[in-house]
C-alpha positions as CSV (number, residue, x, y, z in Angstrom):
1,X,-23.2,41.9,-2.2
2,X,-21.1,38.5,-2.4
3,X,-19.3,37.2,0.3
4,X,-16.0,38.2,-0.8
5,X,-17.3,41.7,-1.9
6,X,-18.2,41.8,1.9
7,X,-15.2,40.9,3.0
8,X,-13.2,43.1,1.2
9,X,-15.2,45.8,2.4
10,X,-14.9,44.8,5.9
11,X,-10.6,44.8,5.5
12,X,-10.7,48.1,4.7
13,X,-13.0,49.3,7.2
14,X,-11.3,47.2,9.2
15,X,-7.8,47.9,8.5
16,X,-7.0,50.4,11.5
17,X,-7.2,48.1,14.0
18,X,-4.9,45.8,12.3
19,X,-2.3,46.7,14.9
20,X,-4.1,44.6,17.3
21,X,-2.6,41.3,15.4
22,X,-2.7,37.8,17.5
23,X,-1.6,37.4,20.9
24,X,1.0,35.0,21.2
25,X,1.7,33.1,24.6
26,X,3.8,35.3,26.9
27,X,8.2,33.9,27.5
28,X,8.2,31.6,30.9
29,X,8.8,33.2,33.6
30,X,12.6,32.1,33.6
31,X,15.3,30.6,31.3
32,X,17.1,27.6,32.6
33,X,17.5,24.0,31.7
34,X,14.5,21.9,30.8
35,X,14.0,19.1,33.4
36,X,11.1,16.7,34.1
37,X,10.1,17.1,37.9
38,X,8.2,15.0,40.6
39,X,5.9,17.3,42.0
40,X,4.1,15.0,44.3
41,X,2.9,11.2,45.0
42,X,2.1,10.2,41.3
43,X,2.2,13.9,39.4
44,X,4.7,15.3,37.4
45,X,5.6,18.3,35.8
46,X,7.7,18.7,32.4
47,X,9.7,22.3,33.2
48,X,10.5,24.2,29.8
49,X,13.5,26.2,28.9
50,X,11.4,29.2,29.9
51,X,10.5,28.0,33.3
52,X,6.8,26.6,32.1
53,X,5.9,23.7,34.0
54,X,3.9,21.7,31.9
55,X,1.8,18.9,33.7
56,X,3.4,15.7,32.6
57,X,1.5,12.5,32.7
58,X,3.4,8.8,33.0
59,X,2.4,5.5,32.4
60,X,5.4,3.4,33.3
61,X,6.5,-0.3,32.8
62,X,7.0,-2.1,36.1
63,X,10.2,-3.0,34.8
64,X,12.7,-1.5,32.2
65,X,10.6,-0.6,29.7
66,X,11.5,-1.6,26.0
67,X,10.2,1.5,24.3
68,X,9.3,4.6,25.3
69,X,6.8,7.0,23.4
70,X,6.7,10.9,23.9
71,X,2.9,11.9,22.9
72,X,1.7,14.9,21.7
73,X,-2.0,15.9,22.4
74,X,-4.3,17.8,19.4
75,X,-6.2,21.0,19.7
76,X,-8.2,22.3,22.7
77,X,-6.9,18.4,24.4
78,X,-4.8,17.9,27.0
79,X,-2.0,15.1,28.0
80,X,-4.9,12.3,29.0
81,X,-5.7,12.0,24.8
82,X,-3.3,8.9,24.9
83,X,-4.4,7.1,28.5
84,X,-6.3,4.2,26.9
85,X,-3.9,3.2,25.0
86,X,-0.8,4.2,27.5
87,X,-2.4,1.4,30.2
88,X,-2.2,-1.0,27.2
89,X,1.4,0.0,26.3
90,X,2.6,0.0,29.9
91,X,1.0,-4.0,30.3
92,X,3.2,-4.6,26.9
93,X,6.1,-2.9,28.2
94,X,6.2,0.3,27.1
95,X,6.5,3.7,28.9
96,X,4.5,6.2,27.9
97,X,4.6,9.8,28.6
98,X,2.8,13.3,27.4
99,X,2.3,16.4,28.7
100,X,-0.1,19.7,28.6
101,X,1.4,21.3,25.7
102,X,1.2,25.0,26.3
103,X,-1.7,27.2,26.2
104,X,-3.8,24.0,26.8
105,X,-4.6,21.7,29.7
106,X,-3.6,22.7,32.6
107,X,-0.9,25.8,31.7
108,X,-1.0,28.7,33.3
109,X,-1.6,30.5,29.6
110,X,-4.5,28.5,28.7
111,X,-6.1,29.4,25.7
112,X,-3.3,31.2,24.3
113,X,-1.5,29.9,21.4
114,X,2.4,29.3,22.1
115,X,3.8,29.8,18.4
116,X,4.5,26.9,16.3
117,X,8.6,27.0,16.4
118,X,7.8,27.3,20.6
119,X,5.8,24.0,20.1
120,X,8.6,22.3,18.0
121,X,11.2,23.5,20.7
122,X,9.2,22.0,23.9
123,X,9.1,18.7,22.1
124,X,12.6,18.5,21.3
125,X,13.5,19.6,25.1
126,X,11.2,16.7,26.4
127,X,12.6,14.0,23.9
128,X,16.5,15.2,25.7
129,X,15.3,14.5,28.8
130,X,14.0,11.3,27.8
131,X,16.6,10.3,26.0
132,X,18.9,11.1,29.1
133,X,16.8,9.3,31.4
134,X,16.5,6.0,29.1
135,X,19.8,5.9,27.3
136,X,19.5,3.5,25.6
137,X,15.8,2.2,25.1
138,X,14.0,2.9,21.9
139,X,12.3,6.4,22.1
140,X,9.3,7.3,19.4
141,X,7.5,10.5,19.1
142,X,3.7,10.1,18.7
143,X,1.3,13.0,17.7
144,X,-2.3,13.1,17.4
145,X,-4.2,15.9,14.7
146,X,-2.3,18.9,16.1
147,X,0.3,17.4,17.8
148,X,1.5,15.7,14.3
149,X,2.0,19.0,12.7
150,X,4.4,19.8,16.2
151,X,5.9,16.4,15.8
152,X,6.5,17.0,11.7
153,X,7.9,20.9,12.6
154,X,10.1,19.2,15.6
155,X,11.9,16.6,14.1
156,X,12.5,19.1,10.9
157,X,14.7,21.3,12.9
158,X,18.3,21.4,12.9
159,X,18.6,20.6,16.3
160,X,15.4,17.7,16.3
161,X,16.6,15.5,18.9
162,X,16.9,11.7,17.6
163,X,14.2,9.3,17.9
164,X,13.9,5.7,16.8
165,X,10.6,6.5,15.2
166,X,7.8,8.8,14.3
167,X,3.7,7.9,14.6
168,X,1.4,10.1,13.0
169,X,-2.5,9.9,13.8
170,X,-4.4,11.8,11.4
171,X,-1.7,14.6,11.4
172,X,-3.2,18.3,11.2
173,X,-1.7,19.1,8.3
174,X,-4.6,20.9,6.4
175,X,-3.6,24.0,6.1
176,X,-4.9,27.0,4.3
177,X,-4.6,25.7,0.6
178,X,-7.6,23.8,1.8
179,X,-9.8,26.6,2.6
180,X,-11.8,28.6,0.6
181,X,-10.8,32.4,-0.3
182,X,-13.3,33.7,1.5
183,X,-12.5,31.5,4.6
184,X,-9.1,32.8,5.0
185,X,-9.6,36.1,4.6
186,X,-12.0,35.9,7.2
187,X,-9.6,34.3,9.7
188,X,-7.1,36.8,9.1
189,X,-9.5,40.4,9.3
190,X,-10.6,38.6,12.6
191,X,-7.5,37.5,14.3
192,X,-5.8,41.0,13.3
193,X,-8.4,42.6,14.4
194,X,-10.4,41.2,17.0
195,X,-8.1,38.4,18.0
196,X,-9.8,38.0,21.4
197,X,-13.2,36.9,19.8
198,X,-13.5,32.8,21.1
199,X,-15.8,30.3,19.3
200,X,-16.9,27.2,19.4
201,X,-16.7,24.3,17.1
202,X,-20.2,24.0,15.0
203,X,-21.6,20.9,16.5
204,X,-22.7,18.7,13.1
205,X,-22.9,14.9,12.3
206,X,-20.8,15.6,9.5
207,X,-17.9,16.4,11.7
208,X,-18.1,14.0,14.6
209,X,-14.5,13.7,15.2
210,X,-15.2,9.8,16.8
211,X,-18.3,7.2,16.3
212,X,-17.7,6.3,20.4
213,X,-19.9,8.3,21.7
214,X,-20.1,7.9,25.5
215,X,-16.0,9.3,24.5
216,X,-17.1,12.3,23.1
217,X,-19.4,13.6,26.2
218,X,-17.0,12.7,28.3
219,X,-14.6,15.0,25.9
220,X,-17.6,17.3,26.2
221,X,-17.6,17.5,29.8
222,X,-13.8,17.7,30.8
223,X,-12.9,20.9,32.2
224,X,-9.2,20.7,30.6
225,X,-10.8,20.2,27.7
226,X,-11.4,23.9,25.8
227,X,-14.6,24.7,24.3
228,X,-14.2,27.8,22.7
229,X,-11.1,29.1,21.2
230,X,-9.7,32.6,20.5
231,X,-9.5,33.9,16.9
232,X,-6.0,34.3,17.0
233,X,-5.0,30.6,18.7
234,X,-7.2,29.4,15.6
235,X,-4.7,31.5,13.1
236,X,-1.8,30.1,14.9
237,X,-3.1,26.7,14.1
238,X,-3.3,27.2,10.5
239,X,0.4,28.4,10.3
240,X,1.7,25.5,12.1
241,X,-0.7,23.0,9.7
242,X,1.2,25.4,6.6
243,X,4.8,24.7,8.6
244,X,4.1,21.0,8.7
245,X,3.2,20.7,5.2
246,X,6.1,22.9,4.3
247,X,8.6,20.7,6.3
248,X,7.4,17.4,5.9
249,X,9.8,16.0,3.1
250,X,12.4,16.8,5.3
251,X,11.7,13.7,7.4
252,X,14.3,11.3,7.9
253,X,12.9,8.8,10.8
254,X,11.0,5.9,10.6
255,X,7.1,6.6,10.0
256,X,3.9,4.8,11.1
257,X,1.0,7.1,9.9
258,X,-2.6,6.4,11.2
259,X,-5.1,7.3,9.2
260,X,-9.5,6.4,9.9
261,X,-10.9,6.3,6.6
262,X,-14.2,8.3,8.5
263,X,-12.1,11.2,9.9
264,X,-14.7,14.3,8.8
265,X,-11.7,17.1,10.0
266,X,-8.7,16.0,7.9
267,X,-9.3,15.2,4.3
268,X,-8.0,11.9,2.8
269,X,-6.6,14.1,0.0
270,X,-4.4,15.9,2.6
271,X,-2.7,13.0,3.9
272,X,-2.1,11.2,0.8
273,X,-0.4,14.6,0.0
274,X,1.5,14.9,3.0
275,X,2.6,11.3,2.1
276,X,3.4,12.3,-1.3
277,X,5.5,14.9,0.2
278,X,7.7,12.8,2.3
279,X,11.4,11.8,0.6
280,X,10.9,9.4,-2.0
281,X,14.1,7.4,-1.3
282,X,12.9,6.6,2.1
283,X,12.0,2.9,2.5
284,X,10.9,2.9,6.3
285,X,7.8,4.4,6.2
286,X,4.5,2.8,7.1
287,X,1.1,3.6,6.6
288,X,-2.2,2.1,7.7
289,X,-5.9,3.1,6.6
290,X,-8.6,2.0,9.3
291,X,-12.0,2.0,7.2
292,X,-13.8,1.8,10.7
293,X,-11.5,4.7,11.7
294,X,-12.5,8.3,12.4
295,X,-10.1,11.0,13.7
296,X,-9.7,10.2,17.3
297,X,-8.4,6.6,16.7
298,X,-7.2,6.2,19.8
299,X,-11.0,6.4,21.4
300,X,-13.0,5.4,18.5
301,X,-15.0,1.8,19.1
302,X,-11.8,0.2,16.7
303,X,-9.2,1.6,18.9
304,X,-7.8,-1.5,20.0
305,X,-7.0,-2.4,16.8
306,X,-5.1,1.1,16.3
307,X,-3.4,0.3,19.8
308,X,-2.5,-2.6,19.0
309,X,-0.8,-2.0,15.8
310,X,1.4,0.8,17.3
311,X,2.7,-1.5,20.1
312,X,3.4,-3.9,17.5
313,X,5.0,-1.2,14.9
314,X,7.3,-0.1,18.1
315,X,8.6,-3.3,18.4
316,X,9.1,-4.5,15.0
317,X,8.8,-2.1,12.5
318,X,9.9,-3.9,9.6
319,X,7.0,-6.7,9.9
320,X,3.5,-6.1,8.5
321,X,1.1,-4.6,11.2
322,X,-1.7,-7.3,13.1
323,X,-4.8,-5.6,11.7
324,X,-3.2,-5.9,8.1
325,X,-4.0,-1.9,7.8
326,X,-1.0,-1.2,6.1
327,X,-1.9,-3.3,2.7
328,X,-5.1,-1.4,2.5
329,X,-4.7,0.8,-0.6
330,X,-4.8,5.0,-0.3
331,X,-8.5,6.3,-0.2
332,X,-7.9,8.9,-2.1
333,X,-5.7,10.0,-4.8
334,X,-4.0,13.0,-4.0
335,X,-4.9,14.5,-7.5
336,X,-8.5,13.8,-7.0
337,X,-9.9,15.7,-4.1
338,X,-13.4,14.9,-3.0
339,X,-16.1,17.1,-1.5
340,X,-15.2,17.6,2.2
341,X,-17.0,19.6,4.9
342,X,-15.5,23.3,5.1
């Protein structure tokens, strides 16, 4: 019996238990006004509309800063993804701030996915507050794999809140179209069905998400970190990557978009589409291909060059970036998709 013969088979024995269905994040406890709180010497919390507190990390300017970037953490990660490059920022002069986005980190509903619009909502409630507190300093949005499709699926909505600028880091924004058949029937028997069922990643060399390696055990052994993810948080992902794509020539801000010409989880196919996607008429939109880049550009061995390119993008986005990343020519034509790891 092939694959998909199986898995036909298995939908219909299946199918009772499709009332089960994914298990979404539960509302906050309360509904309110979003604030960002000092909950002790150092720590801070970012409270959402629903009464979530969200642990909020800072790295601020000794002075007034002259940017300010909101970041947004990927899959499984928590709101310490950006500190390497934050302590450089902050010793350029710009704030940084992200937070545990929920179901990850530290939230009280670890491990369970929030919803995508839920995601996209948070954001725009944090980049408010920001905006209230620094009135009238530059404020960018940053997003990393994951967080990219929440940045591309918050600044879509009617109510996005306004930003001087958008960055990009290999955005996850491969969504099902990507998969095989078999693949994403699989994911949905499963997560309708037995949505509780957690995996881990396969652990391969063809999928190394960074080539610094002392990052990734330390990535490896961080509690906050999660290590094996429910069915249904998985299928949640996938409809926020399809939301993103959906969205994405919508986008009206300014764009930096990182891209490591290594990355093994996002195809380069994908992100020249995405790019391909974005409104044509648009003439402030950046991209940069790092060919000693992997996915996690902010803790590959090259990310200073990455860090250093954003600080400089933040500060003068109309002049060509240090590292000379953004005259690099696509990898990939979007018409041409090569072989990629499934």
């Amino acid at each position: 019996m092939t694959p998909q013969r199986l898995l036909i088979v298995l939908a219909v024995l299946l199918a009772p238990l499709a009332g089960c269905g994914p298990k979404l994040a539960p509302p906050g406890p309360t509904s309110g006004v979003p604030e960002l709180l000092q909950t002790g010497p150092g720590s801070a919390s970012f409270k959402t509309a629903d009464g979530y507190r969200l642990t909020l990390r800072r790295w601020l300017t000794e002075g007034a800063p002259e940017a300010v970037i909101l970041g947004l953490h990927g899959f499984n990660d928590h709101a310490d993804f950006i500190a390497p490059a934050a302590e450089v920022w902050r010793r350029r002069g710009i704030a940084t701030y992200a937070y545990d986005q929920r179901g990850f980190g530290t939230s009280s509903v670890r491990g369970l996915w929030g919803g995508a619009e839920q995601y996209a909502e948070d954001a725009n409630s944090a980049l408010r507050l920001l905006r209230r507190r620094y009135p009238d300093t530059p404020l960018y949005l940053l997003g990393e794999s994951m967080g990219g499709a929440v940045a591309i699926a918050a600044l879509t909505r009617s109510d996005a809140a306004e930003v001087q600028g958008l960055i990009l880091s290999a955005p996850g924004v491969r969504g099902r179209d990507s998969l095989p058949f078999g693949h994403r029937l699989g994911l949905y028997l499963v997560s309708h069905t037995l949505p509780w069922v957690a995996v881990r990643p396969p652990r391969t060399a063809a999928i190394q998400a960074s080539d610094n390696i002392e990052a990734l055990i330390a990535l490896g052994q961080d509690p906050l970190v999660i290590k094996r993810t429910r069915m249904d948080t998985v299928y949640g992902l996938m409809n926020l990557m399809d939301l993103a794509q959906t969205r994405a020539g919508q986008l009206k801000q300014p764009l930096l978009l990182l891209y490591g010409e290594k990355d093994a989880l996002i195809p380069p196919e994908v992100i020249e589409r995405l790019w391909t996607r974005l409104p044509q008429e648009a003439d402030n939109r950046r991209r940069a291909f790092y060919p000693e880049g992997w996915h996690l550009l902010f803790k590959d061995r090259q990310a200073a060059v990455v860090i250093e390119d954003v600080a400089h993008w933040v500060k003068a986005p109309d002049v060509a970036l240090p590292s000379q990343a953004d005259l690099r020519a696509p990898v990939v034509d979007a018409d041409e998709p090569r072989d990629t790891v499934e």
